[in-house]
N, CA, C and O of each residue as an XYZ file, in Angstrom:
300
protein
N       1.938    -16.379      5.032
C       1.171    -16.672      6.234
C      -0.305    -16.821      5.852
O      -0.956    -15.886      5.385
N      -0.773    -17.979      6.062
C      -1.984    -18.153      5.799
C      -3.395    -17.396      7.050
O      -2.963    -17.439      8.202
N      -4.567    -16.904      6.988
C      -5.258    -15.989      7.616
C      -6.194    -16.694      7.440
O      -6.604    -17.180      6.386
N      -6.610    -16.794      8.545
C      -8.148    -17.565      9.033
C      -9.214    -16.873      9.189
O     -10.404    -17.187      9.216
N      -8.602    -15.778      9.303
C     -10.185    -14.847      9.794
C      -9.654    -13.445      9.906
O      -8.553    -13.305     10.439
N     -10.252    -12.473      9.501
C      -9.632    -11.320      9.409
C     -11.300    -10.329      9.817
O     -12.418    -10.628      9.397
N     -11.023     -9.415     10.525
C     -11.401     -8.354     11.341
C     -11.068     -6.720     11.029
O      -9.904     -6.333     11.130
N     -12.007     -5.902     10.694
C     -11.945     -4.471     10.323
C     -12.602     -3.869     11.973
O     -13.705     -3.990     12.506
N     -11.173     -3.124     12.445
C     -11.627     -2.207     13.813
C     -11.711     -0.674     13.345
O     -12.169      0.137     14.150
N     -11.323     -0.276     12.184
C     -11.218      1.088     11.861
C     -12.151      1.724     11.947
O     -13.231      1.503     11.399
N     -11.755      2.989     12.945
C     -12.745      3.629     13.351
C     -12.799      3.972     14.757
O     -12.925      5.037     15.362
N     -12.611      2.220     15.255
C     -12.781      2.514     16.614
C     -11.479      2.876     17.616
O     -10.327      2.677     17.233
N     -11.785      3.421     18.919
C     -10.758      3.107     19.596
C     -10.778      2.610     20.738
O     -11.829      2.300     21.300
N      -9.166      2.403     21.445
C      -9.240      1.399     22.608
C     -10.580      1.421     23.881
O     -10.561      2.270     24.772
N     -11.578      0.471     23.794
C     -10.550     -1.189     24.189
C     -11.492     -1.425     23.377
O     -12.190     -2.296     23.895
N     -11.985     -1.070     22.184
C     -12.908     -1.697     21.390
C     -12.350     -3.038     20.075
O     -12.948     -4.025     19.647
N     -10.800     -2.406     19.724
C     -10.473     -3.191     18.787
C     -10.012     -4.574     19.359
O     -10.071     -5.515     18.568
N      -9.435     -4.896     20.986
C      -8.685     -5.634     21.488
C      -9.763     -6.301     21.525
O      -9.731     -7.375     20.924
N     -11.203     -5.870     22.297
C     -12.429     -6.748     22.978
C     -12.735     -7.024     21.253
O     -12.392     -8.174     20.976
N     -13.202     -6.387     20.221
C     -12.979     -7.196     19.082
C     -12.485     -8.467     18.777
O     -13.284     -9.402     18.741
N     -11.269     -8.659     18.545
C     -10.219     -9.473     18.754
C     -10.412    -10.811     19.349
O     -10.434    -11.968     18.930
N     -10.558    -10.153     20.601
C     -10.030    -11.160     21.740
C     -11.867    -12.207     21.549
O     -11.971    -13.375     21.923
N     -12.835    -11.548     21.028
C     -14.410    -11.902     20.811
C     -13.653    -12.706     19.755
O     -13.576    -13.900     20.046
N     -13.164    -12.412     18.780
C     -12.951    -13.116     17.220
C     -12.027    -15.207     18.113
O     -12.305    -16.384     18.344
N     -11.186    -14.412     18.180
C      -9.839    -15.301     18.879
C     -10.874    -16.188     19.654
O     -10.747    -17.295     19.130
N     -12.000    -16.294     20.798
C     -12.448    -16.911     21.497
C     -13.150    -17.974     20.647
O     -13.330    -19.145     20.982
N     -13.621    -17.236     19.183
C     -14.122    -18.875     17.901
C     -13.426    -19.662     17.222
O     -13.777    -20.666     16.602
N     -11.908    -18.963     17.402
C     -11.583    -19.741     16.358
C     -10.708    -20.985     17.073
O     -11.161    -21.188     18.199
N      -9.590    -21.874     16.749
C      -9.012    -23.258     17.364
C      -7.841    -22.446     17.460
O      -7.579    -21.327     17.020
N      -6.846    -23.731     18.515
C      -5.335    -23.542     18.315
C      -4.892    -23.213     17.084
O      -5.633    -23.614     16.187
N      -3.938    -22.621     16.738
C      -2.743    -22.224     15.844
C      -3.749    -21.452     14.476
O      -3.227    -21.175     13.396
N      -4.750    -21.275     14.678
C      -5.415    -20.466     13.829
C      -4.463    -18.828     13.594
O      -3.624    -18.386     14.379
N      -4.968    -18.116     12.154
C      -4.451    -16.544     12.303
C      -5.675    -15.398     12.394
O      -6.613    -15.256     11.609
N      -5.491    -14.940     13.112
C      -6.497    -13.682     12.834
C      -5.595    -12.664     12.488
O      -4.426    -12.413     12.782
N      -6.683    -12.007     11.595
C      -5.965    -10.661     11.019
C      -6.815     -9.377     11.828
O      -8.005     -9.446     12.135
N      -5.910     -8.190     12.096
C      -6.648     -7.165     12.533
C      -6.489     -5.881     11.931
O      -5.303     -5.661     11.686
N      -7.318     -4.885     11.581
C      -7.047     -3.967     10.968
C      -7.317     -2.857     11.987
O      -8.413     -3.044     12.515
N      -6.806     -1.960     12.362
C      -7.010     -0.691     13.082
C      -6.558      0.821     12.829
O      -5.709      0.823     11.938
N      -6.760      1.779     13.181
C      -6.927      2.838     12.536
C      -6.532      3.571     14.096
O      -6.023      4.688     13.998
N      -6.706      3.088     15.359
C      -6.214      3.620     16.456
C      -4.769      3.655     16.989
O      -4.289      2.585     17.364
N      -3.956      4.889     17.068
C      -2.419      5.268     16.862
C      -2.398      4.542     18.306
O      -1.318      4.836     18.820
N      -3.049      3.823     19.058
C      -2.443      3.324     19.994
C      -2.454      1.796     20.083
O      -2.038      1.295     21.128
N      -2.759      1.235     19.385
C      -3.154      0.004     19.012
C      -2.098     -0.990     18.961
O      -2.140     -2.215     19.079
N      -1.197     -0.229     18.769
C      -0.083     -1.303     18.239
C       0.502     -1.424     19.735
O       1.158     -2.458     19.861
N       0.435     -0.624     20.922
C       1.042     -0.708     22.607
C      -0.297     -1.722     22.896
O      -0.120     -2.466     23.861
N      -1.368     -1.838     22.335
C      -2.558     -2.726     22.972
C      -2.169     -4.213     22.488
O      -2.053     -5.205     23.208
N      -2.017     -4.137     21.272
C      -2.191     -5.968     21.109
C      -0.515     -6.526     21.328
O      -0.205     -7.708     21.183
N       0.338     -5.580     21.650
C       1.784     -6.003     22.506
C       1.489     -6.742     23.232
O       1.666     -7.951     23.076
N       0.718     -5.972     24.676
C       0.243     -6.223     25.996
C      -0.696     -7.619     25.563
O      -0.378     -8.806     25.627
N      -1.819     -7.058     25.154
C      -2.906     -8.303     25.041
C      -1.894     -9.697     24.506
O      -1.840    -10.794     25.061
N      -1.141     -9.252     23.259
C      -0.213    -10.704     23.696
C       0.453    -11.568     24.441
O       0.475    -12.798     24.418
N       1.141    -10.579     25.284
C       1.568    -10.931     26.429
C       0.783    -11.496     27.501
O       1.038    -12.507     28.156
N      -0.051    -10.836     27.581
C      -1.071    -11.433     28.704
C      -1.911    -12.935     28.836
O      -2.173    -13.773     29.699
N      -2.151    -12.676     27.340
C      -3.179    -13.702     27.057
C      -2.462    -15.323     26.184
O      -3.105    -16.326     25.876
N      -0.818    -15.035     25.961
C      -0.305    -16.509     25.123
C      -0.467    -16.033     23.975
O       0.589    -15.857     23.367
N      -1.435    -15.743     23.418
C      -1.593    -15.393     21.806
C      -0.042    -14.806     21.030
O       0.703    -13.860     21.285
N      -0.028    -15.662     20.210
C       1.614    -15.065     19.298
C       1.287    -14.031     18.675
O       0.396    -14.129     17.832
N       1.996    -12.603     18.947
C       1.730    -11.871     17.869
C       2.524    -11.679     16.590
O       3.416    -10.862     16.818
N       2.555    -12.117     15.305
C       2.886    -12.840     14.666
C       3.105    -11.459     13.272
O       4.037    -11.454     12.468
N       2.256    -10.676     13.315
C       2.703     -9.600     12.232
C       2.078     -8.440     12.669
O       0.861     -8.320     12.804
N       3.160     -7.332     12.955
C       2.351     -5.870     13.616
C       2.804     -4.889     12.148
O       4.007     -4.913     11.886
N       2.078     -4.216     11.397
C       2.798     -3.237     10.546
C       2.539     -2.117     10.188
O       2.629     -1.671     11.332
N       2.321     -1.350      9.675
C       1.671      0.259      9.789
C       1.476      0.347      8.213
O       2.380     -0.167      7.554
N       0.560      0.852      7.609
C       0.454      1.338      6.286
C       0.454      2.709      6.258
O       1.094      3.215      7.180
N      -0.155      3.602      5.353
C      -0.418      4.903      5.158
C      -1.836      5.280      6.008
O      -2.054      6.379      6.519
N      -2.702      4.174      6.037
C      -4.015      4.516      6.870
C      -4.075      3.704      7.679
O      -4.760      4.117      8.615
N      -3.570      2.340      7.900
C      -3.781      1.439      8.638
C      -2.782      1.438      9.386
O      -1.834      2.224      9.358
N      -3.069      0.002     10.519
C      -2.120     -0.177     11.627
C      -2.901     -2.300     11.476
O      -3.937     -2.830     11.879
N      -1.781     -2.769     10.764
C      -2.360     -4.147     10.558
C      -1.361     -5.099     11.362
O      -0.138     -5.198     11.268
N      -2.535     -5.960     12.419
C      -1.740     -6.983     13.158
C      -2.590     -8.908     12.838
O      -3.649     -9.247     12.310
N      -1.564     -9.624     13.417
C      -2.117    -10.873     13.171
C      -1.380    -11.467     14.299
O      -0.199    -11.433     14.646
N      -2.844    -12.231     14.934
C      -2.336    -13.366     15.897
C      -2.686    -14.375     15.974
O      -3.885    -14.561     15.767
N      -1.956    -15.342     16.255
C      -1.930    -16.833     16.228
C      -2.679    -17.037     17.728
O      -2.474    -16.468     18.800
N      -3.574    -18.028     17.367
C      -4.149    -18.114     18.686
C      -3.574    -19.679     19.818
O      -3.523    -20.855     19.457
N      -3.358    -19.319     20.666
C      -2.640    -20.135     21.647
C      -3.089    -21.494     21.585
O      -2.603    -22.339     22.336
């Protein structure tokens, strides 16, 4: 999967990483990827929803040892 733009939220928590995001997602074109990195254990129920809501594909959600890494395709 190729990544267009990738984003460090660690640290913060909700609604800072989504309004992140959703700020990133508003520059870039159709079918672009953003990458997101987060560190907030709730993050992964946020960019579900924010997908849903907003069209955006969410395209890779995964958990590491410190992280919580997602990527979305923008509508």
């Amino acid at each position: 999967m190729q990544i267009d733009k990738e984003i460090d939220t660690s640290g913060l928590n909700c609604p800072l990483p989504i309004l992140k995001a959703k700020k990133a997602l508003n520059d870039m074109v159709s079918g672009q990827v953003l990458k997101v990195i987060a560190t907030d254990p709730g993050a992964s129920r946020d960019f579900e929803a924010f997908a849903k809501q907003t069209g955006h594909e969410l395209v890779l959600q995964e958990k590491t040892e410190a992280h919580f890494v997602f990527a979305l395709k923008r509508r």
